[in-house]
N, C-alpha and C positions, 0 to 999 in steps of 0.2 A: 415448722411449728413456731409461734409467735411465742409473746416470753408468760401467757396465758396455758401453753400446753394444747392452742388450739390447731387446725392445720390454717393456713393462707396459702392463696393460689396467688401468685407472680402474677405484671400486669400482663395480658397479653393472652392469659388460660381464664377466660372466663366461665367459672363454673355452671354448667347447666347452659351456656350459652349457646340460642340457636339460631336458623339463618333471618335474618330482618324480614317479616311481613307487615304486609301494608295493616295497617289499622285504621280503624273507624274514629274518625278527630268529628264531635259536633261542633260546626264551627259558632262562635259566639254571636248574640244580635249585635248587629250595626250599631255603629256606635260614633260620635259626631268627633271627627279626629282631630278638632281644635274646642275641646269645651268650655264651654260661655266661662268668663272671668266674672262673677258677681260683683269685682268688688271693682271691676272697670277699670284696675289698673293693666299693662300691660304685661302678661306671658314672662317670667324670667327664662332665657335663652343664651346658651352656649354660642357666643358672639363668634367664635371661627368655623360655626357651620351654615349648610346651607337649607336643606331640608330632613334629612335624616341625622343628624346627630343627636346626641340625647340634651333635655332637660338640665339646666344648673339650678340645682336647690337652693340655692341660697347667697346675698350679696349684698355688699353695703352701696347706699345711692347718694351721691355728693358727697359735702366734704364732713367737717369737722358738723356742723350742726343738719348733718341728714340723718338719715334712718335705714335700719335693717333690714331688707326684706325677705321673706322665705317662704316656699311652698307647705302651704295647712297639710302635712301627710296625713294626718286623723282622716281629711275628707273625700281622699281618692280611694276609688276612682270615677265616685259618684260627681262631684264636685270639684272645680279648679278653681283656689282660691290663694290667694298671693296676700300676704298678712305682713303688717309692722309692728316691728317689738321696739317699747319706748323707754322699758326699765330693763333694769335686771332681774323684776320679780316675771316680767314677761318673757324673757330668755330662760329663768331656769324652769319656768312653767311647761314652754316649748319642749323644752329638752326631757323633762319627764313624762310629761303626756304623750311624745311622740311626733308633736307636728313636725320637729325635726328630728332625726333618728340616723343612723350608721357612724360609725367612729369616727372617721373622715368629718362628718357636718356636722357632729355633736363638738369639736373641736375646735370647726372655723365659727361656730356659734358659739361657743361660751367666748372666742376672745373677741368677737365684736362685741359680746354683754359688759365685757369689763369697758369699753369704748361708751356705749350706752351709757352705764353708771355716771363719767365723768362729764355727759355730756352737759349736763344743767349743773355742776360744781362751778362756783364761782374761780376765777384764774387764780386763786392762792396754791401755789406749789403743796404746802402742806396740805389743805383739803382734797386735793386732788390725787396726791399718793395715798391717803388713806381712804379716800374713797375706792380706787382701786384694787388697795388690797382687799379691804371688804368685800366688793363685790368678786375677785377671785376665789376669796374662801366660800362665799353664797355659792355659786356657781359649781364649784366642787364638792357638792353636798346632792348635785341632780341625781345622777348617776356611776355607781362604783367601778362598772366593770372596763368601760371603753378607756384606756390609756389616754387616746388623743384629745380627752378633754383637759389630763391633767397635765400633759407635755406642752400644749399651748396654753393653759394659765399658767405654766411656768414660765413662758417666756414671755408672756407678757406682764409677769411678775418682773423678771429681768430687766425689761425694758424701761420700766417704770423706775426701778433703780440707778439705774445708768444716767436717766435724766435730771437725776437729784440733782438741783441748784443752778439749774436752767429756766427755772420759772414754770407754772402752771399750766400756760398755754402750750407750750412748748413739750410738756410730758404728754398732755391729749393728744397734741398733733405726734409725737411717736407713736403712742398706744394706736391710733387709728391704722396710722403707717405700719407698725408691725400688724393689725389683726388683719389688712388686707394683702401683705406679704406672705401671711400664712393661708391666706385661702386660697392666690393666686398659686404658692410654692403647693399647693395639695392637686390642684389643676394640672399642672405640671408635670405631679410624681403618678396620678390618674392616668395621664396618656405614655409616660411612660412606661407602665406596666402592661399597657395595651400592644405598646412596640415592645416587650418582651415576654409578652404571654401568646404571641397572635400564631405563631408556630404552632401550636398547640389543637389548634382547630381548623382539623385539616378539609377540606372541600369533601364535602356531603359528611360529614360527622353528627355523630347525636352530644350534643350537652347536657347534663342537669345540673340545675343550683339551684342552691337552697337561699330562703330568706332573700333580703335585697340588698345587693349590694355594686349599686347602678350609680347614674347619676343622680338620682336622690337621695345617695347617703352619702355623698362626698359633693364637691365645690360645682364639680363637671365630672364625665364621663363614669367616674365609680373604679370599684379593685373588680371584684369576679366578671361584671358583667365589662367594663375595657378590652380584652382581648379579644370578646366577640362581638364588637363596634368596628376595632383593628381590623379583624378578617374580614368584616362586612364590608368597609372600605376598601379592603385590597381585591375585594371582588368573589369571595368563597361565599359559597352555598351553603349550610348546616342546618340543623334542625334543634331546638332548647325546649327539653322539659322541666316545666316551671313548679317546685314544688310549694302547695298552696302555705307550706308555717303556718300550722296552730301555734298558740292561740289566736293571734291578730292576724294572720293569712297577709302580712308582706309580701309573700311571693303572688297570690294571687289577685292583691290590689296594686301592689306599686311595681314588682317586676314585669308581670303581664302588661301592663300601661304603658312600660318602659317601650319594652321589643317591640309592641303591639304599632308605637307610635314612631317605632326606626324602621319599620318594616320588613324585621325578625318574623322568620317562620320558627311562630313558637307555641306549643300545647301546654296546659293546667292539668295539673294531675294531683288527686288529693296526696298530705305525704306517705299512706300507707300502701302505694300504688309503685313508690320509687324500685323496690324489691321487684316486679313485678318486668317494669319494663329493662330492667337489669338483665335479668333473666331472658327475656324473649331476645338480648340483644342488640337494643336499640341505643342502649348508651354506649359510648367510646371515653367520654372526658366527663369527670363533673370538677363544676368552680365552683368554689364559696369564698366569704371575706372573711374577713378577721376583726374582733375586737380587744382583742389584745393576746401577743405570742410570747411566750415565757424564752429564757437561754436558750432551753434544749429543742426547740422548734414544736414544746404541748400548744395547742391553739386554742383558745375561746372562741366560740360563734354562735350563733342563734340557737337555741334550743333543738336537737334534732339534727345537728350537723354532726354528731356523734357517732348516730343511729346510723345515717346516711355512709359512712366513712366506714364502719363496718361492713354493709351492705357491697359500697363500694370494690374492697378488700378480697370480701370471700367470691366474686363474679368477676375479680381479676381487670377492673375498671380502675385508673389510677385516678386520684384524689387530688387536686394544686389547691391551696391556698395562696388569696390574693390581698396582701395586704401594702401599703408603702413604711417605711423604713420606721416613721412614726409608732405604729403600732405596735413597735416590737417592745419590750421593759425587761429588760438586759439584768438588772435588777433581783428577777423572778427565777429561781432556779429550774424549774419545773411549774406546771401548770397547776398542781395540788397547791399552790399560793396563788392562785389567782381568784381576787375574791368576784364570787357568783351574785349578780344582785337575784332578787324574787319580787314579783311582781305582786299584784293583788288577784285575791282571789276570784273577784271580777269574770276578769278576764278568761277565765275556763269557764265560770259560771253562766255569764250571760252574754255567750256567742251570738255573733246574727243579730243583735239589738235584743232579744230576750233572754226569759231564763230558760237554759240548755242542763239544768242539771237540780237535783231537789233543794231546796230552802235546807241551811245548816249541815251539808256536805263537807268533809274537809278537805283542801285541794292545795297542792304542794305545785308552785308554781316558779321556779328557775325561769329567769330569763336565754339563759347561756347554757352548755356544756363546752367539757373540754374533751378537743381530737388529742389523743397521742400521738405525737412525731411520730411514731412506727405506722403510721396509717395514712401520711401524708406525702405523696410522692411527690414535689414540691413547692417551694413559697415564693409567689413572682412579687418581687418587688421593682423598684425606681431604678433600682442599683444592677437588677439581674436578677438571674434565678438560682434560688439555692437549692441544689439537688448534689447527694440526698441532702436529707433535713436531718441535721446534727448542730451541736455547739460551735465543730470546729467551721463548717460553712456558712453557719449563720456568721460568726465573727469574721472571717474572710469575707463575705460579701457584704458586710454593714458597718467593714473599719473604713 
């Protein structure tokens, strides 16, 4: 009995589970597996692969007087379009509408914004640290709930400090220097949660995950989807169903894009389908990421990852969350502190490009829920895996 009064089945007894039959996948129209770049600049690509590795969202190009560039998420998977941010009102735009989105890139995009900001400040030491503070507090005004935006404006808060009385040019050229330390250090902590998650997905296995949390929501490689990049290159076979996230269907524009374009065999399943193929069997493992992990190992993640982590639970399928060491706010004693942003009401309203629901409806829109640590069988990070999920293994694996 969980501490609900409910029963939960252990991993391993999946309730009602019965033996794998083949099912009917309609496969998707063809689809042009390099799409036109409208804006004729080059493809952003994860420089240590060859053909299969995934998409890098996001990256600064030359030095102190270049520019940001990052994949348009608004407009996949219709359109691939590589965009530059020249202020900071373009960064925090980014960041809220979504062009750029997962904790991970919301992160290494706000501290290149702070970089941006100082870039037209003339070389006065003073103008230059208060342009960046400014632009720090701007920036931390996009979005509440992802940690990693406000752990890399703090240190490039720090940074900025450290360089007091060094002169002007000399704080930009750090501020650059740290925001590209931190997107490379997030690449880094990406592939290694790939080398400690990749056990996990054993040769012919079924996956599911929710929302996206690929290479297009961190630097390179991603948290949930790395360990099944890992296995792909170690040479395993698996199968990933892809749950489509209402309201904006992440999973079915930018997860499916992802595998679709690593050569993942992987199915779209709307998300009230996940119970379903539980049930029949087909799932072994589900990943998801994290947007911020309280002490006690409660997790924020996409809206629906709650739902899922239930479902999980009672069919006896265990649950990892995949986040790097960032994400965590030690901070937070529990996840009942971790503030939930809501979105607009939009977004439920007028799915698809239209209206999906009648004129002056009211419509409660959460971006996030929080998983209870008791539902999470465990959290791969940079550092290792912390199983079970408690205070005491979180703090042993993240001192």
């Amino acid at each position: 009995m969980n501490r609900h009064g409910r029963r939960v089945h252990p991993p391993g007894t999946r309730q009602g589970a019965k033996p794998d039959k083949a099912h009917k996948v309609h496969p998707a129209p063809s689809v042009d597996p390099e799409p036109a770049t409208p804006n004729a600049q080059s493809p952003i690509r994860n420089r240590q692969s060859a053909i299969r590795n995934p998409q890098s969202a996001i990256r600064w190009v030359g030095g102190l007087d270049g520019r940001m560039e990052l994949i348009d998420q608004t407009l996949l998977p219709g359109e691939f379009k590589v965009i530059s941010c020249r202020t900071a009102e373009d960064v925090w735009d980014a960041i809220k509408v979504l062009r750029v989105r997962g904790a991970p890139a919301i992160g290494v995009a706000a501290a290149m914004g702070v970089v941006v900001a100082v870039q037209n400040v003339p070389d006065d030491e003073k103008a230059v640290l208060e342009a960046a503070a400014r632009a720090a507090d701007y920036l931390a005004t996009s979005r509440p709930t992802a940690v990693n935006l406000f752990w890399a404006l703090d240190r490039m808060r720090r940074t900025a400090e450290r360089c007091r009385g060094s002169g002007g040019r000399a704080v930009k050229e750090a501020l650059l220097a740290e925001a590209t330390a931190i997107r490379d250090s997030d690449a880094a902590m990406c592939r290694a949660i790939g080398d400690h998650g990749q056990h996990l997905v054993k040769e012919g296995c079924g996956v599911l995950t929710h929302c996206n949390a690929g290479s297009l929501a961190a630097a390179e490689y991603g948290t949930a989807l790395a360990p099944l990049y890992r296995a792909q290159e170690l040479g395993r076979r698996f199968r990933v169903y892809v749950d489509e996230t209402r309201p904006l269907l992440q999973g079915a524009r930018l997860t499916m894009w992802e595998l679709m374009r690593a050569g993942i065999d992987c199915t779209l399943i709307c998300d009230n389908m996940a119970a379903a193929v539980m049930r029949q069997g087909k799932v072994d493992l589900v990943l998801v990421g994290a947007d911020r992990i309280a002490a006690n190992g409660d997790t924020a993640n996409k809206i629906g990852t709650y739902g899922v982590a239930v479902l999980a639970r009672h069919h006896g399928v265990p649950l990892y969350v995949a986040a790097p060491s960032s994400t965590f706010d030690l901070r937070l004693e529990s996840g009942d502190e971790i503030p939930i942003e809501e979105r607009g009401a939009e977004e439920v309203t007028h799915g698809f490009g239209r209206r999906t629901a009648p004129a002056g409806a009211k419509v409660y829109c959460p971006a996030f829920d929080v998983t209870p640590a008791e539902l999470i069988a465990g959290i791969i990070t940079e550092r290792g895996l912390i199983q079970p999920v408690d205070r005491e293994n979180i703090g042993r694996v993240l001192r």
